[in-house]
ModelCIF file with pLDDT and N, C-alpha, C, O atoms, coordinates in Angstrom:
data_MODEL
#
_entry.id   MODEL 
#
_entity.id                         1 
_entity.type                       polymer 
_entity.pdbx_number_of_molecules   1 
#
_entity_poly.entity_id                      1 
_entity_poly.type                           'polypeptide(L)' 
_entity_poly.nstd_linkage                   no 
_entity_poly.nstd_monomer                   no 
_entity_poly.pdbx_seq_one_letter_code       
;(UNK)(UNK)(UNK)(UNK)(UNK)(UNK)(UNK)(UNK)(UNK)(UNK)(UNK)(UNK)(UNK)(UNK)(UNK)(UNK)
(UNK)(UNK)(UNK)(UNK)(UNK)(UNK)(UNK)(UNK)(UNK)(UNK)(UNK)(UNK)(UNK)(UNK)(UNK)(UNK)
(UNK)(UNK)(UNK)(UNK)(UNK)(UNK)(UNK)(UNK)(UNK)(UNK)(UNK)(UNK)(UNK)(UNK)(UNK)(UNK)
(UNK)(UNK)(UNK)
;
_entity_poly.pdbx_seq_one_letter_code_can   XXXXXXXXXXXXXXXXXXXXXXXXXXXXXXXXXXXXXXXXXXXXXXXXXXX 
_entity_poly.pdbx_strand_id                 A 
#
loop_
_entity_poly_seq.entity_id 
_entity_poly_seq.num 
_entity_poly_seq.mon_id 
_entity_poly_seq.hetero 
1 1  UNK n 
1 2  UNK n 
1 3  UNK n 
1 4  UNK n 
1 5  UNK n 
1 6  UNK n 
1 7  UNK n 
1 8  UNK n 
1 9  UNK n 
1 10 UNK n 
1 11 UNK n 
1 12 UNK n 
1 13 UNK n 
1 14 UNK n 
1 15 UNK n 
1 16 UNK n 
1 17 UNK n 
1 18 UNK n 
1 19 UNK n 
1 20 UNK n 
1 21 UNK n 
1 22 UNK n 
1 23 UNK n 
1 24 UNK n 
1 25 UNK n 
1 26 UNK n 
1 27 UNK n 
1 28 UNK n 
1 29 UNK n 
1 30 UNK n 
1 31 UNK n 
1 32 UNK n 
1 33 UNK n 
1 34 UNK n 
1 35 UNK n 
1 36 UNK n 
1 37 UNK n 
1 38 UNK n 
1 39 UNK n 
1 40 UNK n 
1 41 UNK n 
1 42 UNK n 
1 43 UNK n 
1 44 UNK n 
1 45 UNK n 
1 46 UNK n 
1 47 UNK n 
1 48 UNK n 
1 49 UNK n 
1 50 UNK n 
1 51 UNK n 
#
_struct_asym.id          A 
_struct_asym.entity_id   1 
#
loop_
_ma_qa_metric.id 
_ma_qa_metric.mode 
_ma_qa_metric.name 
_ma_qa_metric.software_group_id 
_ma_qa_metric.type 
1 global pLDDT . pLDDT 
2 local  pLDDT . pLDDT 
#
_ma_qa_metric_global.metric_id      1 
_ma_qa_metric_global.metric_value   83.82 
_ma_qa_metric_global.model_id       1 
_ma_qa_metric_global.ordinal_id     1 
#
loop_
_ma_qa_metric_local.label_asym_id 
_ma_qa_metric_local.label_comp_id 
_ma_qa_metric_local.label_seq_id 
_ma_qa_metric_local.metric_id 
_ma_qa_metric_local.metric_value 
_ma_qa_metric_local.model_id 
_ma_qa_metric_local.ordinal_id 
A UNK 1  2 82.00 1 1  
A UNK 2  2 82.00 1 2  
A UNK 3  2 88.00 1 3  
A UNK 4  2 84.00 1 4  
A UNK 5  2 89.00 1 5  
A UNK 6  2 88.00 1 6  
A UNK 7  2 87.00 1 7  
A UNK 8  2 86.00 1 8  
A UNK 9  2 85.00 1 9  
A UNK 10 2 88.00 1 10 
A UNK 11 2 91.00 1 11 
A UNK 12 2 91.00 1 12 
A UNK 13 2 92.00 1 13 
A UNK 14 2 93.00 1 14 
A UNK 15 2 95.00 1 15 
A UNK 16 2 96.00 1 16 
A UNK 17 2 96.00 1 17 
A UNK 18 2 97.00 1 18 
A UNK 19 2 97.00 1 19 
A UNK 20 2 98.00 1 20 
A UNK 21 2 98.00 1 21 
A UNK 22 2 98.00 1 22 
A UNK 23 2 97.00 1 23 
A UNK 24 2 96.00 1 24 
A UNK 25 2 95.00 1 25 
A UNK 26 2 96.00 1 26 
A UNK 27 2 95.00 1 27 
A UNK 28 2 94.00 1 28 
A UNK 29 2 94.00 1 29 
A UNK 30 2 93.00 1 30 
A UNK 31 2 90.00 1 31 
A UNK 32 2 89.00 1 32 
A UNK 33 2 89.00 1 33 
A UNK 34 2 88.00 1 34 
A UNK 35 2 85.00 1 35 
A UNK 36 2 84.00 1 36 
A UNK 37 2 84.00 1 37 
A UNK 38 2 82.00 1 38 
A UNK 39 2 79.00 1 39 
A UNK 40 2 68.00 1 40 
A UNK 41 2 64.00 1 41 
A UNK 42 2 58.00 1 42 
A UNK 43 2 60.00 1 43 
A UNK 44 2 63.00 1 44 
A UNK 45 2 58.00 1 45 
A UNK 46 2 59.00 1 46 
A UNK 47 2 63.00 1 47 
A UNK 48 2 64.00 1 48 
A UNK 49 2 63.00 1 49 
A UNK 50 2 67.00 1 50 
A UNK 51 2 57.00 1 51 
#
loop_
_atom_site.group_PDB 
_atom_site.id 
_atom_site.type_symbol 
_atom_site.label_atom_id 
_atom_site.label_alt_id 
_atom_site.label_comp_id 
_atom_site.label_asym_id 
_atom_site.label_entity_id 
_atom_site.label_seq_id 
_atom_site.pdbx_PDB_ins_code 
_atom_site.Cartn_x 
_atom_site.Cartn_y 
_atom_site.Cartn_z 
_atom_site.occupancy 
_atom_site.B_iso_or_equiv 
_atom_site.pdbx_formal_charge 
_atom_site.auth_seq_id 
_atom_site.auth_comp_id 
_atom_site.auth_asym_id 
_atom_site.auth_atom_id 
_atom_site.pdbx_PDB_model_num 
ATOM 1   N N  . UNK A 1 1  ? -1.795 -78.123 -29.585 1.00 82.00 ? 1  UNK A N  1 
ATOM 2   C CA . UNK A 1 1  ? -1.184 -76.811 -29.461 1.00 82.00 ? 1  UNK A CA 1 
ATOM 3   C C  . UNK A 1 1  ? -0.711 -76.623 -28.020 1.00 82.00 ? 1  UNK A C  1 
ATOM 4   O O  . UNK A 1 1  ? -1.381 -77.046 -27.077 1.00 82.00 ? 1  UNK A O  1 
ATOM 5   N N  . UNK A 1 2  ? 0.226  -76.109 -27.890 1.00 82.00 ? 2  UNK A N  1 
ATOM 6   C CA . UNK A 1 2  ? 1.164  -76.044 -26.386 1.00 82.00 ? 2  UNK A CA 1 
ATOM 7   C C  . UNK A 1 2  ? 1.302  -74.508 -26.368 1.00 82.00 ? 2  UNK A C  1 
ATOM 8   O O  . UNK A 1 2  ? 1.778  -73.731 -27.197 1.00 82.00 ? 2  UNK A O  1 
ATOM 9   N N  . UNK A 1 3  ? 0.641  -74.285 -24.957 1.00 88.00 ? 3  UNK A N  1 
ATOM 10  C CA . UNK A 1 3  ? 1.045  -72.643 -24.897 1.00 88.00 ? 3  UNK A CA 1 
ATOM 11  C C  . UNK A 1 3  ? 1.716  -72.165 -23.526 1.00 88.00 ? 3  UNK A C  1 
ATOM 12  O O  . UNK A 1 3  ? 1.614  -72.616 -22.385 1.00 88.00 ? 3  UNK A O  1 
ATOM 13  N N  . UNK A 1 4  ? 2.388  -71.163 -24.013 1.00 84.00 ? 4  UNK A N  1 
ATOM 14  C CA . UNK A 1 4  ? 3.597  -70.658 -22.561 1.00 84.00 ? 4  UNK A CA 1 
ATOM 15  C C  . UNK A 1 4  ? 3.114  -69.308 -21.939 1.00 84.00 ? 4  UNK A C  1 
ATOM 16  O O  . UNK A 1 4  ? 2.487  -68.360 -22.411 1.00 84.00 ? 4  UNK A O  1 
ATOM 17  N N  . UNK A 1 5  ? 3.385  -69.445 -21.299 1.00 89.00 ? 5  UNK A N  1 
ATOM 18  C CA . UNK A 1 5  ? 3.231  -67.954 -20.247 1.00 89.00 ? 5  UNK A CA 1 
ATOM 19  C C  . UNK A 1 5  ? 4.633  -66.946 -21.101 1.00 89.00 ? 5  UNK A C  1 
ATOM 20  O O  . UNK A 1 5  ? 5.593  -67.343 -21.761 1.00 89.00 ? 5  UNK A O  1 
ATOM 21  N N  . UNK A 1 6  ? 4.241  -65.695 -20.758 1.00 88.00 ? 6  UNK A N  1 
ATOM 22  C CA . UNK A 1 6  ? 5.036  -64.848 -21.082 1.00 88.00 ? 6  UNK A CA 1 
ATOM 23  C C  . UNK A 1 6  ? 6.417  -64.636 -20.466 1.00 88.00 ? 6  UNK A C  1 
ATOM 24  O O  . UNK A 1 6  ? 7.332  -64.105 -21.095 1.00 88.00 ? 6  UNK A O  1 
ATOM 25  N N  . UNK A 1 7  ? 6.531  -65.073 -19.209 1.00 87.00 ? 7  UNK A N  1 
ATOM 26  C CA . UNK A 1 7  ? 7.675  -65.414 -18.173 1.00 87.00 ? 7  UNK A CA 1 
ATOM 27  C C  . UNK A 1 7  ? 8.135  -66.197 -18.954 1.00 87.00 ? 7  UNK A C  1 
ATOM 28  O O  . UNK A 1 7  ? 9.059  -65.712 -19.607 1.00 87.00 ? 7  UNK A O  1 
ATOM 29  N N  . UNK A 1 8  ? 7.860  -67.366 -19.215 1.00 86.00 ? 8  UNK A N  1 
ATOM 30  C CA . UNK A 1 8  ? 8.201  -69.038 -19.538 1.00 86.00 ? 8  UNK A CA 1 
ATOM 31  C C  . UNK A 1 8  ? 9.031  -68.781 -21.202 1.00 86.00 ? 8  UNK A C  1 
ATOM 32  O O  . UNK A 1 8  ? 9.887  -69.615 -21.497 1.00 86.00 ? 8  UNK A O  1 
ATOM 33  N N  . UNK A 1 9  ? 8.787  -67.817 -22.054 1.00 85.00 ? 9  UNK A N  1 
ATOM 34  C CA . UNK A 1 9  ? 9.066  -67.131 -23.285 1.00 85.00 ? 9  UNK A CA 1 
ATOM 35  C C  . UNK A 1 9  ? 10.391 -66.185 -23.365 1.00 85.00 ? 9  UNK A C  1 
ATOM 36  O O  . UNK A 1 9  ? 11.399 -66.139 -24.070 1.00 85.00 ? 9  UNK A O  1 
ATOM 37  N N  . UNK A 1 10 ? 9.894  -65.511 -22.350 1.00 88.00 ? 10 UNK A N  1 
ATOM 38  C CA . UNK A 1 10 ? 11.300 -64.240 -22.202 1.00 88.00 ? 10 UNK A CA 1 
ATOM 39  C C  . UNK A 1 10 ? 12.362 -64.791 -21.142 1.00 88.00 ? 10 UNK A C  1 
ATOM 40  O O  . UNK A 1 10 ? 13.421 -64.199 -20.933 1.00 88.00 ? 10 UNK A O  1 
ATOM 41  N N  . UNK A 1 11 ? 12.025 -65.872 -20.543 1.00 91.00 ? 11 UNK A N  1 
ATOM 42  C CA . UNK A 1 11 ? 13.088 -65.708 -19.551 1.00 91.00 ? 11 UNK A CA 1 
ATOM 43  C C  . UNK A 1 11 ? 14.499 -66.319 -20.288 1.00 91.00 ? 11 UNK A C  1 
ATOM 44  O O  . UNK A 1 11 ? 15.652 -65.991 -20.007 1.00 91.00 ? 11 UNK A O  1 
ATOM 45  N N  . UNK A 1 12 ? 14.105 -67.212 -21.216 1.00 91.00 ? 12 UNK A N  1 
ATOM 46  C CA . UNK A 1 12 ? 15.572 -67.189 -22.136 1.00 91.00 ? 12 UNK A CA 1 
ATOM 47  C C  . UNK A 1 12 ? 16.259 -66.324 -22.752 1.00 91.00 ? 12 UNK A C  1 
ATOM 48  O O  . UNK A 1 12 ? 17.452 -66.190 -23.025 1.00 91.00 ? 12 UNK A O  1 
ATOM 49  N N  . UNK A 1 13 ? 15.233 -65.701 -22.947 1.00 92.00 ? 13 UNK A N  1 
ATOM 50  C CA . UNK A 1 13 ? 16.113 -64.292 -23.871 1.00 92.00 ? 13 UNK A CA 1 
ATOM 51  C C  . UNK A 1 13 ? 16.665 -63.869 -22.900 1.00 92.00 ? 13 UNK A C  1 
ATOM 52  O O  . UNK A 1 13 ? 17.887 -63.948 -23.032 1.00 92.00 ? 13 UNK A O  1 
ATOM 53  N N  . UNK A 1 14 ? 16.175 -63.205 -21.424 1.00 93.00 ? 14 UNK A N  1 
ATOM 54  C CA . UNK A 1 14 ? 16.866 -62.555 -20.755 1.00 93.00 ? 14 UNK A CA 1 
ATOM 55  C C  . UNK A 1 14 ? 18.220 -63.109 -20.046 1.00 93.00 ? 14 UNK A C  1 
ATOM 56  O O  . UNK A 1 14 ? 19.156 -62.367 -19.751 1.00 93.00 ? 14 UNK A O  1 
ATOM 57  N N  . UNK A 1 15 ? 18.198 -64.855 -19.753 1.00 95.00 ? 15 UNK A N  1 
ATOM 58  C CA . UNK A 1 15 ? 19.287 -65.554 -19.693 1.00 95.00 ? 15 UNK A CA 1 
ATOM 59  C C  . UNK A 1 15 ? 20.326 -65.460 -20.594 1.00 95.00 ? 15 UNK A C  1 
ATOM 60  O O  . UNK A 1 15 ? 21.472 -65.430 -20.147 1.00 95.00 ? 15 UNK A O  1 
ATOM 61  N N  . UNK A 1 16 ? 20.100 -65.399 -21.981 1.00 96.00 ? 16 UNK A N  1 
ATOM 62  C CA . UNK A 1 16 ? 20.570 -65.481 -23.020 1.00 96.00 ? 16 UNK A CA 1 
ATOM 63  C C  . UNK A 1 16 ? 21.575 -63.884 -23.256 1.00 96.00 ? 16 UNK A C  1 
ATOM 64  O O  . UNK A 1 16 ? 22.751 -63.835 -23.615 1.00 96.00 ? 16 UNK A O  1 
ATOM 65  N N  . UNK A 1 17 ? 20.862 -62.957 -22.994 1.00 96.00 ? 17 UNK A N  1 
ATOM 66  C CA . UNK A 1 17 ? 21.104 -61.517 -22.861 1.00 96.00 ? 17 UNK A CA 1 
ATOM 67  C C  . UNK A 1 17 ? 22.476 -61.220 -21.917 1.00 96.00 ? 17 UNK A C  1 
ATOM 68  O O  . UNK A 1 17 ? 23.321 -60.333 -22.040 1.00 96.00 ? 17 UNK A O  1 
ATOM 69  N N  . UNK A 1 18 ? 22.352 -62.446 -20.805 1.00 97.00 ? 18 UNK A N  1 
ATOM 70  C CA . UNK A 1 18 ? 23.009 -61.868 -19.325 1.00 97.00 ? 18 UNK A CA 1 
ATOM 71  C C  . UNK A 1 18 ? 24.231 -62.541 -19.937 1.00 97.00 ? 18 UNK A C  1 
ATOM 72  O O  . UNK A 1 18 ? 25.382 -62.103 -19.931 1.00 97.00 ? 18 UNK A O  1 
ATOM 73  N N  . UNK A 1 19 ? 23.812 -63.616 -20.436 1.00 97.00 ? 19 UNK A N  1 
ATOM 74  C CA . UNK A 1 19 ? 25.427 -64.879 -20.714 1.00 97.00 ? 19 UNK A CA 1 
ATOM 75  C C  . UNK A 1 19 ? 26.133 -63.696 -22.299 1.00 97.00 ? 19 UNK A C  1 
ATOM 76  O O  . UNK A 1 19 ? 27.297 -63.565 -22.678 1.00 97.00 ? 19 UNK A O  1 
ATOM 77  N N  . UNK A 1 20 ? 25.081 -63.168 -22.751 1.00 98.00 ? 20 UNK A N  1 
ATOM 78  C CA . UNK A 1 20 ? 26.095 -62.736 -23.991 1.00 98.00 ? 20 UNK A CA 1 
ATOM 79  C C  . UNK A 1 20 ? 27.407 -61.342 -23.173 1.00 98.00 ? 20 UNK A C  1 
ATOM 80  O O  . UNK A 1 20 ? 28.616 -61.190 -23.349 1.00 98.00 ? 20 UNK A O  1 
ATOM 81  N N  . UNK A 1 21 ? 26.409 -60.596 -22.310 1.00 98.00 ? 21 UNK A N  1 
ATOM 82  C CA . UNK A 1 21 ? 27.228 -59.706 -21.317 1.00 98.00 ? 21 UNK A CA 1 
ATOM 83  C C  . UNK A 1 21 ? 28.569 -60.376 -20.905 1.00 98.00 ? 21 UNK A C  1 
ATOM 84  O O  . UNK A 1 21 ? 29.670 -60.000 -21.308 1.00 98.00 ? 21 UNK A O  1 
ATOM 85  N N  . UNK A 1 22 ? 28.426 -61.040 -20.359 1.00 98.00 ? 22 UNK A N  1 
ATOM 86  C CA . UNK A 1 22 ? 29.434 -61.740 -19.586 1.00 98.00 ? 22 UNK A CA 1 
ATOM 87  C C  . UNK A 1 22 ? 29.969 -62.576 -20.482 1.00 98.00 ? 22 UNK A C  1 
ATOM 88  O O  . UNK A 1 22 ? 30.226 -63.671 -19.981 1.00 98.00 ? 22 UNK A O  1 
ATOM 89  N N  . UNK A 1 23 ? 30.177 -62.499 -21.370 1.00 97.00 ? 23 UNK A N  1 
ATOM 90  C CA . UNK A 1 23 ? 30.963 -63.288 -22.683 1.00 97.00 ? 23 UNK A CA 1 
ATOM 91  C C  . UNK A 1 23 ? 31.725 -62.254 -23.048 1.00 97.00 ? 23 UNK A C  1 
ATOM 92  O O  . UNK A 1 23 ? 32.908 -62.409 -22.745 1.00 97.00 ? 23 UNK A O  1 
ATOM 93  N N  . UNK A 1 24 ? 31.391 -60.953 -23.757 1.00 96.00 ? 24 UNK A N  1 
ATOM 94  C CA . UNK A 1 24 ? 31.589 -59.657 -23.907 1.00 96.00 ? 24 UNK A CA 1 
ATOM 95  C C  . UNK A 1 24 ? 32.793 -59.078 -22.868 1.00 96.00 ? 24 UNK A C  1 
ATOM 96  O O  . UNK A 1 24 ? 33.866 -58.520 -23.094 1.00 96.00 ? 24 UNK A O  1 
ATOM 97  N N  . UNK A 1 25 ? 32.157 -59.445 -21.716 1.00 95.00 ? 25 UNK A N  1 
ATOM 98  C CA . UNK A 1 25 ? 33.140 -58.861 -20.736 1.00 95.00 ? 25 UNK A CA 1 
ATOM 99  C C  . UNK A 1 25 ? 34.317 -59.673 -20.514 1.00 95.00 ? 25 UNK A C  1 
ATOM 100 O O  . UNK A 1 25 ? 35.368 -59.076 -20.283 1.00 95.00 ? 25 UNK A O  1 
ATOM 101 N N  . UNK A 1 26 ? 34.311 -61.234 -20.554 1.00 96.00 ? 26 UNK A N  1 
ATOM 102 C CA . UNK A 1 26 ? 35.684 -61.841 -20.649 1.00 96.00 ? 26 UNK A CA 1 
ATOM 103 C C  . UNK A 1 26 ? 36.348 -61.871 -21.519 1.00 96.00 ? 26 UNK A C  1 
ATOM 104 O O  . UNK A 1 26 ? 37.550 -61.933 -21.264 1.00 96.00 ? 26 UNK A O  1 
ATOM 105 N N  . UNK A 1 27 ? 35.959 -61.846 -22.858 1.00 95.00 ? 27 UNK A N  1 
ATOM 106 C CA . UNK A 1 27 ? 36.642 -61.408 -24.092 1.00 95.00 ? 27 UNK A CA 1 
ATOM 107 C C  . UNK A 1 27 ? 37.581 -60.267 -23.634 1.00 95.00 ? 27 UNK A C  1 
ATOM 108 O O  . UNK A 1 27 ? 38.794 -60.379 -23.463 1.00 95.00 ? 27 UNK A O  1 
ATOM 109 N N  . UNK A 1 28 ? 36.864 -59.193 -23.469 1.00 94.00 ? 28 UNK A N  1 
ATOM 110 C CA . UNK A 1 28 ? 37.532 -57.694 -23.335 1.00 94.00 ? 28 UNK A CA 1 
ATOM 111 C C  . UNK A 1 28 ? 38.763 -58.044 -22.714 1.00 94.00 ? 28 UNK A C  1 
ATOM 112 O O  . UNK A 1 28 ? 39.886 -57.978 -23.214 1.00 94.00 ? 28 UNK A O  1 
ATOM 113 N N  . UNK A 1 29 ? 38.360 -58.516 -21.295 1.00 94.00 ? 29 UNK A N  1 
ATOM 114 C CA . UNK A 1 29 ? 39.741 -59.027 -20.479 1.00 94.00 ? 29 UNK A CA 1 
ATOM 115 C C  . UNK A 1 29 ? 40.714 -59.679 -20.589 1.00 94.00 ? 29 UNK A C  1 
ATOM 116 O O  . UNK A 1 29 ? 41.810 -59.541 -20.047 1.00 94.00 ? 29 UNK A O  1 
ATOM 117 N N  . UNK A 1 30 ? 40.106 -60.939 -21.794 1.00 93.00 ? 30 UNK A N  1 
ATOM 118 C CA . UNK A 1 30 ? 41.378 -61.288 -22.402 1.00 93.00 ? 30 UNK A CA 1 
ATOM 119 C C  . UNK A 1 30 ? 41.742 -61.004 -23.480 1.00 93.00 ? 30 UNK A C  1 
ATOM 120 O O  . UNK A 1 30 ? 42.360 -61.778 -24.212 1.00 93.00 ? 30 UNK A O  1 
ATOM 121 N N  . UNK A 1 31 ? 41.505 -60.141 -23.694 1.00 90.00 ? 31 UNK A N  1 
ATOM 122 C CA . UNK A 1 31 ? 42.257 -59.310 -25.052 1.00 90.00 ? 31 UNK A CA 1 
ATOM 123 C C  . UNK A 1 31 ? 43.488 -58.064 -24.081 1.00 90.00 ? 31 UNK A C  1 
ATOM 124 O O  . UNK A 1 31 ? 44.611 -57.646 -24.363 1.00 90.00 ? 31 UNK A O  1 
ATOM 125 N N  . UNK A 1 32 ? 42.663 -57.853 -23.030 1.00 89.00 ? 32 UNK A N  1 
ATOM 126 C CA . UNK A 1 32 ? 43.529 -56.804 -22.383 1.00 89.00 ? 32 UNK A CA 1 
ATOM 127 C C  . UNK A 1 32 ? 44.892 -57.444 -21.656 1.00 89.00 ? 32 UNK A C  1 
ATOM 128 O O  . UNK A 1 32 ? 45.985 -56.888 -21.556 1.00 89.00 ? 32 UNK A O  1 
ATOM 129 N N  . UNK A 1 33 ? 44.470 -58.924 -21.122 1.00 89.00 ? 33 UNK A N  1 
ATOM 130 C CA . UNK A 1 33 ? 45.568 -59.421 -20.462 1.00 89.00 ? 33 UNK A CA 1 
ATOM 131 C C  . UNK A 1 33 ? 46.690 -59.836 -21.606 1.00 89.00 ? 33 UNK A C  1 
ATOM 132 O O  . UNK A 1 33 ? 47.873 -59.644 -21.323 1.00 89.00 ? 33 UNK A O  1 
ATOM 133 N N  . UNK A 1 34 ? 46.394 -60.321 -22.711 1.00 88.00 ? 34 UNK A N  1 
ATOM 134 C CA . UNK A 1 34 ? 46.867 -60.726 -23.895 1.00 88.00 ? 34 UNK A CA 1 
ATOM 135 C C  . UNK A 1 34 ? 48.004 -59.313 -24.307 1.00 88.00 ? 34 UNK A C  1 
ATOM 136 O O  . UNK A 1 34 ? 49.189 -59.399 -24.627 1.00 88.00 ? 34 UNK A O  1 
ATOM 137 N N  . UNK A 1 35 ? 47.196 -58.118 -24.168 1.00 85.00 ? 35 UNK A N  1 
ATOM 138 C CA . UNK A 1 35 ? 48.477 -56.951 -25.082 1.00 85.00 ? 35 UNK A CA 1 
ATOM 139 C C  . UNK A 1 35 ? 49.148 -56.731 -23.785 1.00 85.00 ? 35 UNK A C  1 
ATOM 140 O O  . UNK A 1 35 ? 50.349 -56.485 -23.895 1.00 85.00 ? 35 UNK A O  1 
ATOM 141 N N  . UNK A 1 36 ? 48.526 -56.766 -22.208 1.00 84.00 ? 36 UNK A N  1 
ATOM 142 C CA . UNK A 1 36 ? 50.073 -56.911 -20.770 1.00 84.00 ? 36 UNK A CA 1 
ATOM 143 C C  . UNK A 1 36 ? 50.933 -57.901 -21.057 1.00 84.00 ? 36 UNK A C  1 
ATOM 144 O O  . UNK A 1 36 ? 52.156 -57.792 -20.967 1.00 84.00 ? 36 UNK A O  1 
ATOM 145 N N  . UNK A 1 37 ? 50.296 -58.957 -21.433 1.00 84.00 ? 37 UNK A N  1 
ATOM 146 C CA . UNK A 1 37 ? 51.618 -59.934 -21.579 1.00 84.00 ? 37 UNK A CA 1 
ATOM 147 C C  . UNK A 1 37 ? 52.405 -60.003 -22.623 1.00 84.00 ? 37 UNK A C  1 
ATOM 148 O O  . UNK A 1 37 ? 53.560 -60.429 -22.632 1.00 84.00 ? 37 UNK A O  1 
ATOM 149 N N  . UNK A 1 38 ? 51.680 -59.509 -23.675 1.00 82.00 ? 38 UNK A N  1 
ATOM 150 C CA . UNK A 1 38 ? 52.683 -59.733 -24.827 1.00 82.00 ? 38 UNK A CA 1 
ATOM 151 C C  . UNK A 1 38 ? 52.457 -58.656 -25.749 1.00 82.00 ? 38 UNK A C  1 
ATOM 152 O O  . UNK A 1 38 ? 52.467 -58.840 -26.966 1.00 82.00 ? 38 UNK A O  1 
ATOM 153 N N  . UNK A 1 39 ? 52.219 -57.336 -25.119 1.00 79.00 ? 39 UNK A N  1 
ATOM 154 C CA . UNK A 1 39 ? 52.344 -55.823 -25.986 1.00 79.00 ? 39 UNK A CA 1 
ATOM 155 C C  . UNK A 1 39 ? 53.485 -55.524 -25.678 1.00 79.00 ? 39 UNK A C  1 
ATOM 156 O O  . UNK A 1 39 ? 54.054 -56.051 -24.722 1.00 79.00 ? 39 UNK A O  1 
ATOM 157 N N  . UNK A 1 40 ? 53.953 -54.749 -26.328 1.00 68.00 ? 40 UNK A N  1 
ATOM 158 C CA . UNK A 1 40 ? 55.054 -53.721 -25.762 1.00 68.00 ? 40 UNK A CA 1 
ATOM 159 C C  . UNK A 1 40 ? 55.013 -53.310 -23.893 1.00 68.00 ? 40 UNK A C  1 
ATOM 160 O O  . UNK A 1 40 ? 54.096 -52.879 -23.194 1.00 68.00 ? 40 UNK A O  1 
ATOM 161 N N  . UNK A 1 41 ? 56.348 -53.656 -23.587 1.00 64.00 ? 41 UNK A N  1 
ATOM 162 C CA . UNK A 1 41 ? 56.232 -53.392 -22.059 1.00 64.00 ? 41 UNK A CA 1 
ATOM 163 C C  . UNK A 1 41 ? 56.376 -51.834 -22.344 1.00 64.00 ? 41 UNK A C  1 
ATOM 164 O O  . UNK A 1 41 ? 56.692 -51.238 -23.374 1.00 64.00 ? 41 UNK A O  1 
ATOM 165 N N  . UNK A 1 42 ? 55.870 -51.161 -20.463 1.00 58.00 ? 42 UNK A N  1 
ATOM 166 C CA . UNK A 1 42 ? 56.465 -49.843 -20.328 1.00 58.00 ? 42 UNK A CA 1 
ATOM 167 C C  . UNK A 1 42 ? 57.448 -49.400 -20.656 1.00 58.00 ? 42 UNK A C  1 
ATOM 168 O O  . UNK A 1 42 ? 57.520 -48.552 -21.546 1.00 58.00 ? 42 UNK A O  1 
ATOM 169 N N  . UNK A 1 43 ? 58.258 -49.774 -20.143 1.00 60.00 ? 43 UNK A N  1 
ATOM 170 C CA . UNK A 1 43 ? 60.001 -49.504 -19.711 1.00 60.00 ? 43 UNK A CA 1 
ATOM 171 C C  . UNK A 1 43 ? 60.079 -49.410 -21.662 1.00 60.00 ? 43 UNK A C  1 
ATOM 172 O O  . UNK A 1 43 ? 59.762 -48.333 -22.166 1.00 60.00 ? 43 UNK A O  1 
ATOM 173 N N  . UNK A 1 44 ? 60.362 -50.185 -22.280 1.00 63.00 ? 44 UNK A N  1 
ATOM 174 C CA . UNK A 1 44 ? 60.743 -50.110 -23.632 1.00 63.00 ? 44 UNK A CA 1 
ATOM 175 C C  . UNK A 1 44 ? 59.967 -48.898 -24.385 1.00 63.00 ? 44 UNK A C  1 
ATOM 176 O O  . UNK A 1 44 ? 60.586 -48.055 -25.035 1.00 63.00 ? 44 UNK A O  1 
ATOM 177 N N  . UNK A 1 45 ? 58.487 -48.885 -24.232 1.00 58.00 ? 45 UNK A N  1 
ATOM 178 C CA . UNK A 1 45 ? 57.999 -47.553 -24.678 1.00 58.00 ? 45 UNK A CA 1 
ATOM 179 C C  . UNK A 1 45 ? 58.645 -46.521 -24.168 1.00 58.00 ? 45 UNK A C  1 
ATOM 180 O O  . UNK A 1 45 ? 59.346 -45.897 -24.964 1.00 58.00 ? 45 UNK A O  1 
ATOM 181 N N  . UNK A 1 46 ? 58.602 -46.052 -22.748 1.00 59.00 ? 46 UNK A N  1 
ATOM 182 C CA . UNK A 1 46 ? 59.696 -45.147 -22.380 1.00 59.00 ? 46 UNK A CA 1 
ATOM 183 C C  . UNK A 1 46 ? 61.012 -44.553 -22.913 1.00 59.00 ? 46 UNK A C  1 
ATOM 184 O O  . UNK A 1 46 ? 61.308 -43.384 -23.162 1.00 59.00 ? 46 UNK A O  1 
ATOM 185 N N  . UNK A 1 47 ? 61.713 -45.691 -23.016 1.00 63.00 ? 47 UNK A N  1 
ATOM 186 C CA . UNK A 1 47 ? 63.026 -45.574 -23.493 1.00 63.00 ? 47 UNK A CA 1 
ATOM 187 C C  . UNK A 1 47 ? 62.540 -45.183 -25.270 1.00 63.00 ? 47 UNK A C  1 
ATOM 188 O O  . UNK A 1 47 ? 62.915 -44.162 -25.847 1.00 63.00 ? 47 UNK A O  1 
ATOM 189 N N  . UNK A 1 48 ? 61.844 -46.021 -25.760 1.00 64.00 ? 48 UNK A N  1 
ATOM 190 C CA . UNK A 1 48 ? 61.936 -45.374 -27.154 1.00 64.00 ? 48 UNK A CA 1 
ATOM 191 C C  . UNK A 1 48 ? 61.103 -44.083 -27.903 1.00 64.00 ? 48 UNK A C  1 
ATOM 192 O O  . UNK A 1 48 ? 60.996 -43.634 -29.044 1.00 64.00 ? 48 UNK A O  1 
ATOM 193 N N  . UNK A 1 49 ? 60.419 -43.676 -26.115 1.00 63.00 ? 49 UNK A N  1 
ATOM 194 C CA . UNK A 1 49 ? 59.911 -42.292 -26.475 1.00 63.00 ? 49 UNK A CA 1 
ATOM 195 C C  . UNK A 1 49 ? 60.881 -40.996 -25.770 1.00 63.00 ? 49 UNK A C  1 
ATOM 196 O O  . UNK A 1 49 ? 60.449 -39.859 -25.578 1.00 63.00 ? 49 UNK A O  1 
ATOM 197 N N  . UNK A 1 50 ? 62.235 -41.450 -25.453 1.00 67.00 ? 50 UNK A N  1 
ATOM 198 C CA . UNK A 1 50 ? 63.148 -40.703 -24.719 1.00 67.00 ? 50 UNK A CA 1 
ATOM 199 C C  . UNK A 1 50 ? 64.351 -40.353 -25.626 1.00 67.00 ? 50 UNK A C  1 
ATOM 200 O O  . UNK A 1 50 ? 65.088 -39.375 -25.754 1.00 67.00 ? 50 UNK A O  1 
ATOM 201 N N  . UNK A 1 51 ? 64.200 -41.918 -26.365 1.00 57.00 ? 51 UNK A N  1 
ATOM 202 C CA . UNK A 1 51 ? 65.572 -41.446 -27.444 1.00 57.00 ? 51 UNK A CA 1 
ATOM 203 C C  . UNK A 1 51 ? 65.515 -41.312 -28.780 1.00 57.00 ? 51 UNK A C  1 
ATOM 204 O O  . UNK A 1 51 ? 66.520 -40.984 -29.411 1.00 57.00 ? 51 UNK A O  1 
#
C-alpha cells in the first residue's frame, strides 16, 4: 500500500484547475481575434446602419 500526503494529492488538481483557466482564457481570445478578423468590419456596420 503506497500513501501520499495531502499536498502530494491536491497539488494536481490545483495544477490541473490553473491550466484549465488559462485554456478558457485563450480560447476566449481566439474566438475574439477570429470575429476582428473575419466578422463584419466597423466601417461596413456603419454604413449599413446609416442607410
Amino acid at each position: 500500500m503506497v500513501t501520499i500526503s495531502r499536498a502530494e494529492y491536491e497539488s494536481p488538481k490545483a495544477e490541473r484547475d490553473e491550466l484549465n483557466q488559462k485554456l478558457d482564457w485563450l480560447l476566449k481570445r481566439a474566438l475574439l481575434n477570429r470575429k476582428k478578423l473575419y466578422g463584419v468590419s466597423s466601417e461596413r456596420l456603419e454604413e449599413e446602419l446609416m442607410g
